[in-house]
SEDO-463102 format. One record per residue (C-alpha): residue in one letter; x negated, y, z. Coordinates in steps of 0.5 Angstrom, whole numbers, plus 500, padded with zeros to 3 digits. Example, Ala and Ser with C-alpha at 12.3 -4.5 7.8 and 13.67 -1.06 7.14 Angstrom:
BEGIN
a475491516s473498514
***
This chain:
BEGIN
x500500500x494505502x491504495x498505491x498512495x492513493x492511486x499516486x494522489x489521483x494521479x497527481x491530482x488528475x495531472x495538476x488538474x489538467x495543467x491547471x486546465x491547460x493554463x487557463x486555456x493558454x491565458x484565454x488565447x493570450x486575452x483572445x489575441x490581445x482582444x484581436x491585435x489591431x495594435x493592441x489595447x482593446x483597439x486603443x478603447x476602441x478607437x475612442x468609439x470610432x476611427x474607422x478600422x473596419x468597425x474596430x475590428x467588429x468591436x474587439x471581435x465581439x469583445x473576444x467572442x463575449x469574453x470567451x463566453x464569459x470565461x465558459x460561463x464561470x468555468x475559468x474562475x477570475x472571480x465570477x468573471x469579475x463578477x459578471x463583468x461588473x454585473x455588466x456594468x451596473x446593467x449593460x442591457x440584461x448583459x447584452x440581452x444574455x447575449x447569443x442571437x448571433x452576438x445580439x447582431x453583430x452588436x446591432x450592426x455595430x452600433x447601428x453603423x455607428x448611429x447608436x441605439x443598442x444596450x436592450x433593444x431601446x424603442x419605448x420613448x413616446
***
């Protein structure tokens, strides 16, 4: 009897673990497609940077693409996401150094576009 409670417990646990999964991948596609939506909020910010819709779109599309990594890097807990994120914020260049090569340049191609210099690859001032 002790074992088919236990059993039932596992069960349970295993089920209430991949509806657990199941809900943070939903949630990741919801904030996805929100980063994504040319009417959406992150193309609002975005529009405080540039008004050329083409370069908005490779902002939210690496917004996207660093939050994916993001919610991978802290297995989908909010807290150590928050945590990376102001991590980020009190030292935007080890963030964007920490990104993959392939984010590292659609950065660059973002803010060269936009005339900027990028978080981590500043030239020494002479």
């Amino acid at each position: 009897m002790h074992f088919l409670s236990m059993l039932a417990c596992l069960t349970f646990l295993s089920t209430a673990a991949i509806a657990a999964e199941d809900a943070t991948e939903s949630a990741r596609k919801q904030t996805e497609a929100l980063l994504l939506d040319p009417s959406g909020p992150a193309t609002e910010q975005a529009k405080k940077i540039t008004s050329d819709p083409a370069e908005q779109q490779k902002i939210n599309a690496l917004a996207a693409d660093v939050f994916n990594k993001l919610v991978e890097q802290s297995n989908g807990d909010p807290d150590k996401m928050m945590q990376m994120v102001d991590a980020a914020r009190r030292d935007p260049a080890s963030f964007a150094n920490s990104f993959t090569p392939e984010q590292r340049k659609q950065l660059e191609s973002i803010t060269s576009s936009l005339g900027a210099v990028s978080p981590g690859s500043e030239k020494p001032q002479r």
